[in-house]
Chimera marker file (.cmm) of the C-alpha trace (Angstrom):
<marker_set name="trace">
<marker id="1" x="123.748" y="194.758" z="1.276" r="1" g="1" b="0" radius="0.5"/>
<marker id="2" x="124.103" y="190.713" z="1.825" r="1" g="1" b="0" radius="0.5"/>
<marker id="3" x="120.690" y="188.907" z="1.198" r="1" g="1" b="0" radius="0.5"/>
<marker id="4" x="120.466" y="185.539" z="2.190" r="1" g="1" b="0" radius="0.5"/>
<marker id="5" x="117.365" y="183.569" z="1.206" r="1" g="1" b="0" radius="0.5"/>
<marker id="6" x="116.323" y="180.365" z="3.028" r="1" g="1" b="0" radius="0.5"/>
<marker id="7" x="112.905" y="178.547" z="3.601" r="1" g="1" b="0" radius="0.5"/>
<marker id="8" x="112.534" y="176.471" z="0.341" r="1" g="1" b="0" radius="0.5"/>
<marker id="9" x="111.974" y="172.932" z="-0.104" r="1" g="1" b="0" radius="0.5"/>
<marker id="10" x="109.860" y="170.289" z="-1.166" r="1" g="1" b="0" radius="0.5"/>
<marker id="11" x="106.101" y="170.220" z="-0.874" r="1" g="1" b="0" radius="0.5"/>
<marker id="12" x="102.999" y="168.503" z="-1.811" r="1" g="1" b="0" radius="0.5"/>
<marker id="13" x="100.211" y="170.958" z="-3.803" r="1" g="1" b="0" radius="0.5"/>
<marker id="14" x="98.184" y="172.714" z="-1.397" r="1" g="1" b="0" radius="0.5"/>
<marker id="15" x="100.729" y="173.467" z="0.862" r="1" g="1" b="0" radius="0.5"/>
<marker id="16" x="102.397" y="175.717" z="2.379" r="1" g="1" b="0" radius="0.5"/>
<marker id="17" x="105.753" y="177.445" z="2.851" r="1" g="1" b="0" radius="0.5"/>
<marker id="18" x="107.671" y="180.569" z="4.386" r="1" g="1" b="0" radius="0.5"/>
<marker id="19" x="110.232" y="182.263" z="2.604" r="1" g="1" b="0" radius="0.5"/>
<marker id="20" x="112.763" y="184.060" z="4.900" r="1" g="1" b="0" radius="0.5"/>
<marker id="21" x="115.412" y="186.589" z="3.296" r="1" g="1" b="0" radius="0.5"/>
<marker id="22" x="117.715" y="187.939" z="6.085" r="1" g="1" b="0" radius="0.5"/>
<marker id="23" x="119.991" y="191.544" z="4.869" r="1" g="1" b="0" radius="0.5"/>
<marker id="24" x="122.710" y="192.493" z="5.956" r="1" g="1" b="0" radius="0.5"/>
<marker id="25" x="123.484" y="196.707" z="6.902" r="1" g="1" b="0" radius="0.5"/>
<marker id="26" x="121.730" y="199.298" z="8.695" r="1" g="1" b="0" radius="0.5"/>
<marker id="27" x="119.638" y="200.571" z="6.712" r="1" g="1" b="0" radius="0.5"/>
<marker id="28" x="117.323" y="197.696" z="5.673" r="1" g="1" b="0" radius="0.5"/>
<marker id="29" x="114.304" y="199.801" z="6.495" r="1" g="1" b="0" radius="0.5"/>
<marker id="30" x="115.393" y="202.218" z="3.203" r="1" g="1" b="0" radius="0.5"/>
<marker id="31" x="115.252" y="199.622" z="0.810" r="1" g="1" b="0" radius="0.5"/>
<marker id="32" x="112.405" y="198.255" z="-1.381" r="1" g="1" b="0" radius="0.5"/>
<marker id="33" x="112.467" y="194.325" z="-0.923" r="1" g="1" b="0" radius="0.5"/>
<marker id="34" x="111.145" y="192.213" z="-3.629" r="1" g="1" b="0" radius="0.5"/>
<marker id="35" x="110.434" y="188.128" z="-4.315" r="1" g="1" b="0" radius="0.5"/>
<marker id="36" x="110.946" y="186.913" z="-8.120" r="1" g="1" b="0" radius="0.5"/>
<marker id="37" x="111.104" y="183.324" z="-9.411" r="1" g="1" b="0" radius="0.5"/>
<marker id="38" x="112.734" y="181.314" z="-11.956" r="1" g="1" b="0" radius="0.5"/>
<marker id="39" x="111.336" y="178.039" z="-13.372" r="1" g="1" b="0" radius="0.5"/>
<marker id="40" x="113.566" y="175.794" z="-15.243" r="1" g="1" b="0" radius="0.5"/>
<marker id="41" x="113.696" y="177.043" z="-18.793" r="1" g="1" b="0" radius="0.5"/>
<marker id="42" x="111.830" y="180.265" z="-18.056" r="1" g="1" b="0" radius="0.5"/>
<marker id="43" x="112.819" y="183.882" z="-17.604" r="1" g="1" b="0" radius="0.5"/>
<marker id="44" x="113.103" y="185.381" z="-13.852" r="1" g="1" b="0" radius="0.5"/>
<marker id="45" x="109.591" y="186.690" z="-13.055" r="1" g="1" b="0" radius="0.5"/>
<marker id="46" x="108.486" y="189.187" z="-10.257" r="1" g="1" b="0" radius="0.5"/>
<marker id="47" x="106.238" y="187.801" z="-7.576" r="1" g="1" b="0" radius="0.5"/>
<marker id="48" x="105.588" y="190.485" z="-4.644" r="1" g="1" b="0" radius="0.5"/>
<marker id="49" x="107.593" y="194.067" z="-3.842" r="1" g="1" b="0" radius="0.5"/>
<marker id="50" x="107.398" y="195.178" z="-0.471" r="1" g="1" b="0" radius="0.5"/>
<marker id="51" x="108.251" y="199.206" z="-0.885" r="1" g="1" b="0" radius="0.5"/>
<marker id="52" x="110.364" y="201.394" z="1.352" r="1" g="1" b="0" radius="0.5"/>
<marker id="53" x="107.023" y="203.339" z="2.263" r="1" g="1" b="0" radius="0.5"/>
<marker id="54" x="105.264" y="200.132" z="3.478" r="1" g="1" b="0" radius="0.5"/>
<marker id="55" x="103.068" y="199.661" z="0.074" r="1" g="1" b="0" radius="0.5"/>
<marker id="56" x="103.116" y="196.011" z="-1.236" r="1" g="1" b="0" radius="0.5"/>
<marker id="57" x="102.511" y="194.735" z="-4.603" r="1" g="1" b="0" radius="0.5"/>
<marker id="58" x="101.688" y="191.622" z="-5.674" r="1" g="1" b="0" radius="0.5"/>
<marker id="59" x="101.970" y="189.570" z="-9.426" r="1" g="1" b="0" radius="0.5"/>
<marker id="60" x="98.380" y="188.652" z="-10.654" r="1" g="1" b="0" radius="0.5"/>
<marker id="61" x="99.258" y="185.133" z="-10.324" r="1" g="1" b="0" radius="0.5"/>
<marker id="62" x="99.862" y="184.899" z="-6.917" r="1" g="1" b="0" radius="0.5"/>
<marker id="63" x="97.493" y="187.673" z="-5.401" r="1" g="1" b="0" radius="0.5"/>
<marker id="64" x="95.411" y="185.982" z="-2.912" r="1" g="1" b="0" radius="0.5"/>
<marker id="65" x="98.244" y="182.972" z="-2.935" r="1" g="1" b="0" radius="0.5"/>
<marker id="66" x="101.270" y="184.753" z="-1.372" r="1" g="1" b="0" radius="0.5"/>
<marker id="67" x="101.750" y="187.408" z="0.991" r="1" g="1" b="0" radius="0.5"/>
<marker id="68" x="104.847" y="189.437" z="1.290" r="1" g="1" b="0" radius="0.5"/>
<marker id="69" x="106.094" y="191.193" z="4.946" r="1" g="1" b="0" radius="0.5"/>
<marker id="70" x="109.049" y="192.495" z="6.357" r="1" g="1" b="0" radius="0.5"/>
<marker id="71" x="110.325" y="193.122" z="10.119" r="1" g="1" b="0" radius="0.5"/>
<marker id="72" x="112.537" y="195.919" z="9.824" r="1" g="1" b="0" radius="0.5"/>
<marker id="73" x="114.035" y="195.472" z="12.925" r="1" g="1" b="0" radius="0.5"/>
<marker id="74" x="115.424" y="192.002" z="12.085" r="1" g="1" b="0" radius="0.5"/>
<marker id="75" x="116.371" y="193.072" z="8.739" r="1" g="1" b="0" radius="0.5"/>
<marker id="76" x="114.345" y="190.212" z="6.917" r="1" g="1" b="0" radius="0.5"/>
<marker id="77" x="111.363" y="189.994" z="4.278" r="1" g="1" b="0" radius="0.5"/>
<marker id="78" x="109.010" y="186.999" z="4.336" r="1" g="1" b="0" radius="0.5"/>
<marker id="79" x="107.423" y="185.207" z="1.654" r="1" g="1" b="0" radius="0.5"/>
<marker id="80" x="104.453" y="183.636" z="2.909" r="1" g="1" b="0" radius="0.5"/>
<marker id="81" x="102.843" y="181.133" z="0.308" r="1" g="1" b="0" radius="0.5"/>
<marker id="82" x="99.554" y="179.031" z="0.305" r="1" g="1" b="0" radius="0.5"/>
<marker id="83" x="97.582" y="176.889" z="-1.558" r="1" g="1" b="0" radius="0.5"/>
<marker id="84" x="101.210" y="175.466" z="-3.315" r="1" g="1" b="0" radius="0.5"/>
<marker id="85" x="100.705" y="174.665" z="-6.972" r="1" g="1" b="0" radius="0.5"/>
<marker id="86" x="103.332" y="172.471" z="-8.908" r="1" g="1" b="0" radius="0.5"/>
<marker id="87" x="103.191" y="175.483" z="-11.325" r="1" g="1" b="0" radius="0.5"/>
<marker id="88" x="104.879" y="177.742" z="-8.347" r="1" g="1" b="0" radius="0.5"/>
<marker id="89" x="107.441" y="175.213" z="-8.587" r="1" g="1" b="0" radius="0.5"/>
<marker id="90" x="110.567" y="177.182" z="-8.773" r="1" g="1" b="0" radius="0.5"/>
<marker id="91" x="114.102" y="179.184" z="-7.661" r="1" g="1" b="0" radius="0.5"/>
<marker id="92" x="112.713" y="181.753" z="-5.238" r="1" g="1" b="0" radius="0.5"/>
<marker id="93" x="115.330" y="184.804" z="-5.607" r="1" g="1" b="0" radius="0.5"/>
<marker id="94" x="114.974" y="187.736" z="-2.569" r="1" g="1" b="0" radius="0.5"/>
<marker id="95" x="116.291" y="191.341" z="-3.753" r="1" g="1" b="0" radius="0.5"/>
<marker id="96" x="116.926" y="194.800" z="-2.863" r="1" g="1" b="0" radius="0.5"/>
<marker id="97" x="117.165" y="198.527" z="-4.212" r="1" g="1" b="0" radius="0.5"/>
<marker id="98" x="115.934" y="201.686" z="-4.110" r="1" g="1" b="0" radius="0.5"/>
<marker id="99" x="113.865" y="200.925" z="-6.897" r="1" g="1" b="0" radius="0.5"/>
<marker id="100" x="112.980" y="204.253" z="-8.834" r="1" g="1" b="0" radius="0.5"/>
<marker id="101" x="110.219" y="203.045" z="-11.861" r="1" g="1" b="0" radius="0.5"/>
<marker id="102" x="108.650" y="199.763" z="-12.400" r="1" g="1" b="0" radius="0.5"/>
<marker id="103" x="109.361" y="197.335" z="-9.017" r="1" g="1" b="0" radius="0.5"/>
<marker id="104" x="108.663" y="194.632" z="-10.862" r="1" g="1" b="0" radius="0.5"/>
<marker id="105" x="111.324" y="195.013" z="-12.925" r="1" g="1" b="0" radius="0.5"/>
<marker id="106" x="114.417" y="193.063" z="-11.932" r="1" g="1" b="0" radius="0.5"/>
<marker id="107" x="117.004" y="194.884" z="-13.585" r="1" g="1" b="0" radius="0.5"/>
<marker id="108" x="116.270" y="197.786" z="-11.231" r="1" g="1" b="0" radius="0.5"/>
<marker id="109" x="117.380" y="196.034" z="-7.735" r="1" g="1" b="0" radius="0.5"/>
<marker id="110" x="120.978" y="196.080" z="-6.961" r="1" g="1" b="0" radius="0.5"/>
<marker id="111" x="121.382" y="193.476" z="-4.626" r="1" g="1" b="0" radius="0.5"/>
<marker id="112" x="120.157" y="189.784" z="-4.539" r="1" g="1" b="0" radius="0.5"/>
<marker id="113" x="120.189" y="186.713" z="-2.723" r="1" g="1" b="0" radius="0.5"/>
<marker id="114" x="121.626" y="183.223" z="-3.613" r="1" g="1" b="0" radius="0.5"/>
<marker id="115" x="117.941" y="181.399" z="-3.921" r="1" g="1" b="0" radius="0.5"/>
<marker id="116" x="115.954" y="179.059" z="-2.328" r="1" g="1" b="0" radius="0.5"/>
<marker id="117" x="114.496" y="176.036" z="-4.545" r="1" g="1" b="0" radius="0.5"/>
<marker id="118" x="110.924" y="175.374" z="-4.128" r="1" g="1" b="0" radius="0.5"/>
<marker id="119" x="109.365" y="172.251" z="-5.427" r="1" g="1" b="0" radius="0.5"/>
<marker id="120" x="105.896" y="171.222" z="-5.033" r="1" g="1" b="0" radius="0.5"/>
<marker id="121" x="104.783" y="168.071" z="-5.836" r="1" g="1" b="0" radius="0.5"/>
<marker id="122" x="101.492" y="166.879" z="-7.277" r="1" g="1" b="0" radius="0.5"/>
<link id1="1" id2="2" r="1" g="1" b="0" radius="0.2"/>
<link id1="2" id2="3" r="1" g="1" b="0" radius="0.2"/>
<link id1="3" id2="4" r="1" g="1" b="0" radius="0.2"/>
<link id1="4" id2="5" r="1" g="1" b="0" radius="0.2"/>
<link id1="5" id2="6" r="1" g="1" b="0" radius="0.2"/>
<link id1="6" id2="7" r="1" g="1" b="0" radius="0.2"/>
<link id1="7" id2="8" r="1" g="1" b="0" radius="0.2"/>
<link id1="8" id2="9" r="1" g="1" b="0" radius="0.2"/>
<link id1="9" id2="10" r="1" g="1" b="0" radius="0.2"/>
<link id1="10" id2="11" r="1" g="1" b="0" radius="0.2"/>
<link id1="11" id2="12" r="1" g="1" b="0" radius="0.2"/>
<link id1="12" id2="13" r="1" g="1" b="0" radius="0.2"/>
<link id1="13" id2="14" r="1" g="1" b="0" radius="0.2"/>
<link id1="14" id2="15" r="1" g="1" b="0" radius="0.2"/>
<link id1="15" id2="16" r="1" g="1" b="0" radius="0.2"/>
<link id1="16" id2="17" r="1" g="1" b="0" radius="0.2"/>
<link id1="17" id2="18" r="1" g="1" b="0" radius="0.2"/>
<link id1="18" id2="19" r="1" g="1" b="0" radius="0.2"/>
<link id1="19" id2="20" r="1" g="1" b="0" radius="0.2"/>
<link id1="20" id2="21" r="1" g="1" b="0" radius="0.2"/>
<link id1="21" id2="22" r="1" g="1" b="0" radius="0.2"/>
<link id1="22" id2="23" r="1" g="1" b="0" radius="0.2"/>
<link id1="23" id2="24" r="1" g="1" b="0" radius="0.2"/>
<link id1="24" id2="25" r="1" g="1" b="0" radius="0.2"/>
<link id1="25" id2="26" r="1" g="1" b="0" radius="0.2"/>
<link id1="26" id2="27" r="1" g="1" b="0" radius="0.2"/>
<link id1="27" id2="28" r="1" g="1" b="0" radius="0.2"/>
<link id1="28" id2="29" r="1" g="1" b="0" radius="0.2"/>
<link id1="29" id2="30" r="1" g="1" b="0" radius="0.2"/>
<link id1="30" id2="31" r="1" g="1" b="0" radius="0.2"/>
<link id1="31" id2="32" r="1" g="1" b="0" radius="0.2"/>
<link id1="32" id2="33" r="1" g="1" b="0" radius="0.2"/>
<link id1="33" id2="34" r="1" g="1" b="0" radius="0.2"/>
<link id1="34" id2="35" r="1" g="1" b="0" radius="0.2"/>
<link id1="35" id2="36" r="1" g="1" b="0" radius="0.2"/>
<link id1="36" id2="37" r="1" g="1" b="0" radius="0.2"/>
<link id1="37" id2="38" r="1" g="1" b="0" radius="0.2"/>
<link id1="38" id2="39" r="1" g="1" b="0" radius="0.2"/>
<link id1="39" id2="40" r="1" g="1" b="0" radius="0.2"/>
<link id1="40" id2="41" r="1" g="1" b="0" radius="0.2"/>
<link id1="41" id2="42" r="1" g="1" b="0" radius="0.2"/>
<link id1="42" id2="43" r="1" g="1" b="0" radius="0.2"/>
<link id1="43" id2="44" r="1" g="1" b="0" radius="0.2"/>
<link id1="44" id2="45" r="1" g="1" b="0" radius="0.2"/>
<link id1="45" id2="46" r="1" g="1" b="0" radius="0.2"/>
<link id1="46" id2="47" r="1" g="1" b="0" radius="0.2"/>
<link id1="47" id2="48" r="1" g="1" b="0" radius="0.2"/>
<link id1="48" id2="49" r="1" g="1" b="0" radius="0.2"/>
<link id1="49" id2="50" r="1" g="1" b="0" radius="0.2"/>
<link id1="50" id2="51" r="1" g="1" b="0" radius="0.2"/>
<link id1="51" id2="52" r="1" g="1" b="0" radius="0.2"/>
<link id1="52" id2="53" r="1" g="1" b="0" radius="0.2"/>
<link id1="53" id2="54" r="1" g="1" b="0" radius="0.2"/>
<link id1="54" id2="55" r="1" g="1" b="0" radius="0.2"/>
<link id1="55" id2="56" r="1" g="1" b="0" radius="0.2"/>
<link id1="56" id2="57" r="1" g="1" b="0" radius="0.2"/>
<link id1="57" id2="58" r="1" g="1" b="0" radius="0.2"/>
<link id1="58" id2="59" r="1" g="1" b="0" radius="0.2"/>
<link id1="59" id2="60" r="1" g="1" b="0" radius="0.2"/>
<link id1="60" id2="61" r="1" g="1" b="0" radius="0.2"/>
<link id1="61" id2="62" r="1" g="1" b="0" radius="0.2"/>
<link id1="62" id2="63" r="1" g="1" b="0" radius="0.2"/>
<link id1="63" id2="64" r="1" g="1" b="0" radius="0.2"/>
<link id1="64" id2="65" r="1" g="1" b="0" radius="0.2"/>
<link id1="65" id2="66" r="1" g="1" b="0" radius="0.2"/>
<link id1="66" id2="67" r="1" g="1" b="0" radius="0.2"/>
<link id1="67" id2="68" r="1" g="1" b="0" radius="0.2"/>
<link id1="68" id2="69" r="1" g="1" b="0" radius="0.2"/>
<link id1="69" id2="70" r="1" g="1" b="0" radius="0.2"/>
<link id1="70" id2="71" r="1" g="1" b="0" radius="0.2"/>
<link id1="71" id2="72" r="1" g="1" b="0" radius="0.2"/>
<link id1="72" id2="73" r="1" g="1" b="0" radius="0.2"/>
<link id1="73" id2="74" r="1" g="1" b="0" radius="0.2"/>
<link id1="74" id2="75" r="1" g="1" b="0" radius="0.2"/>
<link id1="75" id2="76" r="1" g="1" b="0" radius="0.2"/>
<link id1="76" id2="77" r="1" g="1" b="0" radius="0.2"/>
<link id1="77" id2="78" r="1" g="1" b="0" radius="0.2"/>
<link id1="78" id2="79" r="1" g="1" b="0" radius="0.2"/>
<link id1="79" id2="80" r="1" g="1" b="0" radius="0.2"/>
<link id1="80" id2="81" r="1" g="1" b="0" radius="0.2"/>
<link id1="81" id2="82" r="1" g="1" b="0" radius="0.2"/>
<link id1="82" id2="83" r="1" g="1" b="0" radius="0.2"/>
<link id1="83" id2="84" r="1" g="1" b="0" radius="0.2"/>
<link id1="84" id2="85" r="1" g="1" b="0" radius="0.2"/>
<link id1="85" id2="86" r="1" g="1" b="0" radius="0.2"/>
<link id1="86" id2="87" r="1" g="1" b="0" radius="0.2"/>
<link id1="87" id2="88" r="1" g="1" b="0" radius="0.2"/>
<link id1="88" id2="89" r="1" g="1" b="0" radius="0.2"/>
<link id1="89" id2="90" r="1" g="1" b="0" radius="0.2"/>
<link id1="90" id2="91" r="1" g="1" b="0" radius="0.2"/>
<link id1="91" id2="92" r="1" g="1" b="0" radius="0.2"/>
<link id1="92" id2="93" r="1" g="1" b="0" radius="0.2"/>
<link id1="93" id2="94" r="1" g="1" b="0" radius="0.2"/>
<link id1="94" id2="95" r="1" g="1" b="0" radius="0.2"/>
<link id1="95" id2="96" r="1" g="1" b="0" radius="0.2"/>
<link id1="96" id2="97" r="1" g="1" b="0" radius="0.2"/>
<link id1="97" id2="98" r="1" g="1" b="0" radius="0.2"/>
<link id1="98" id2="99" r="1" g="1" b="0" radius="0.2"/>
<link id1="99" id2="100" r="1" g="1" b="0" radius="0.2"/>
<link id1="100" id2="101" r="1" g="1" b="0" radius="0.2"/>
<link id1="101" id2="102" r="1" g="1" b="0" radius="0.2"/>
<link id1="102" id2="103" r="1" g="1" b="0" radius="0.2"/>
<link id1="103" id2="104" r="1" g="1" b="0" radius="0.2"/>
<link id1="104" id2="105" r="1" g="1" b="0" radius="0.2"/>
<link id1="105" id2="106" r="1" g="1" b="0" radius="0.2"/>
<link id1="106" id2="107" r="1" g="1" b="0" radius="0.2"/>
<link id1="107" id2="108" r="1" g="1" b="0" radius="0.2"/>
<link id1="108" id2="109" r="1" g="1" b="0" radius="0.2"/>
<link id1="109" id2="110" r="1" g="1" b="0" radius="0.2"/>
<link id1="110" id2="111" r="1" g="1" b="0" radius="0.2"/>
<link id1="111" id2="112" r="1" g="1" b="0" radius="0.2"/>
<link id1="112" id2="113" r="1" g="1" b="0" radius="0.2"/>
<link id1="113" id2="114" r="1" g="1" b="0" radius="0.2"/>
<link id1="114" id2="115" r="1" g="1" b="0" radius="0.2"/>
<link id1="115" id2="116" r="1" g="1" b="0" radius="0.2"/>
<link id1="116" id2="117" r="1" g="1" b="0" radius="0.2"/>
<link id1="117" id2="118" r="1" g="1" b="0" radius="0.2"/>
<link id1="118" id2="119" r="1" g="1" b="0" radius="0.2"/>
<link id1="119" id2="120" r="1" g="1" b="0" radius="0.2"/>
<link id1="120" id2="121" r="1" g="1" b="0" radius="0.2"/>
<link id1="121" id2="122" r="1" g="1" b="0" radius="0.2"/>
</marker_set>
């Protein structure tokens, strides 16, 4: 599977972007799709898991914030974020397994995407 992740860029707090992460294969609809992040100096962190089964989950810090989707027939997962904070300033990293355990847990997807930088701005 080929992720590619696209949709970042620079924005002033309180708004908004869409994260797009386009796979490659046939059998995108089998895979458990997930969003982390990486601020400079910081460890990768999850942000939302969109399961197999249609079940999403969501880090406490952006519940409410950003909402995770995926159109199976295009092969992509979306990233929908709101209410921008310089905090979610970041690289935005797409990925995707079949993720048996803890989906928040980055070591357990197999395939990944380049990144998208997001930078908001106060």
């Amino acid at each position: 599977v080929q992720l590619q992740a696209s949709g970042g860029g620079l924005v002033q707090a309180g708004g908004s972007l869409r994260l797009s992460c386009a796979a490659s294969g046939r059998t995108f609809s089998s895979y458990d799709m997930a969003w982390f992040r990486q601020a400079p100096g910081k460890e990768r962190e999850f942000v939302a898991a969109s399961r197999s089964s249609g079940s999403t989950f969501y880090a406490d810090s952006v519940k409410g914030q950003f909402t995770i989707s995926r159109d199976n027939a295009k092969n992509t997962v979306y990233l929908q974020m709101i209410s921008l904070k310089p905090e979610d300033t970041a690289v935005y990293y797409c990925a995707a397994g079949r993720v048996v355990g803890y989906y928040s847990d980055y070591d357990r997807y197999a395939f990944w995407g380049q990144g998208t930088q997001v930078t908001v701005s106060s």
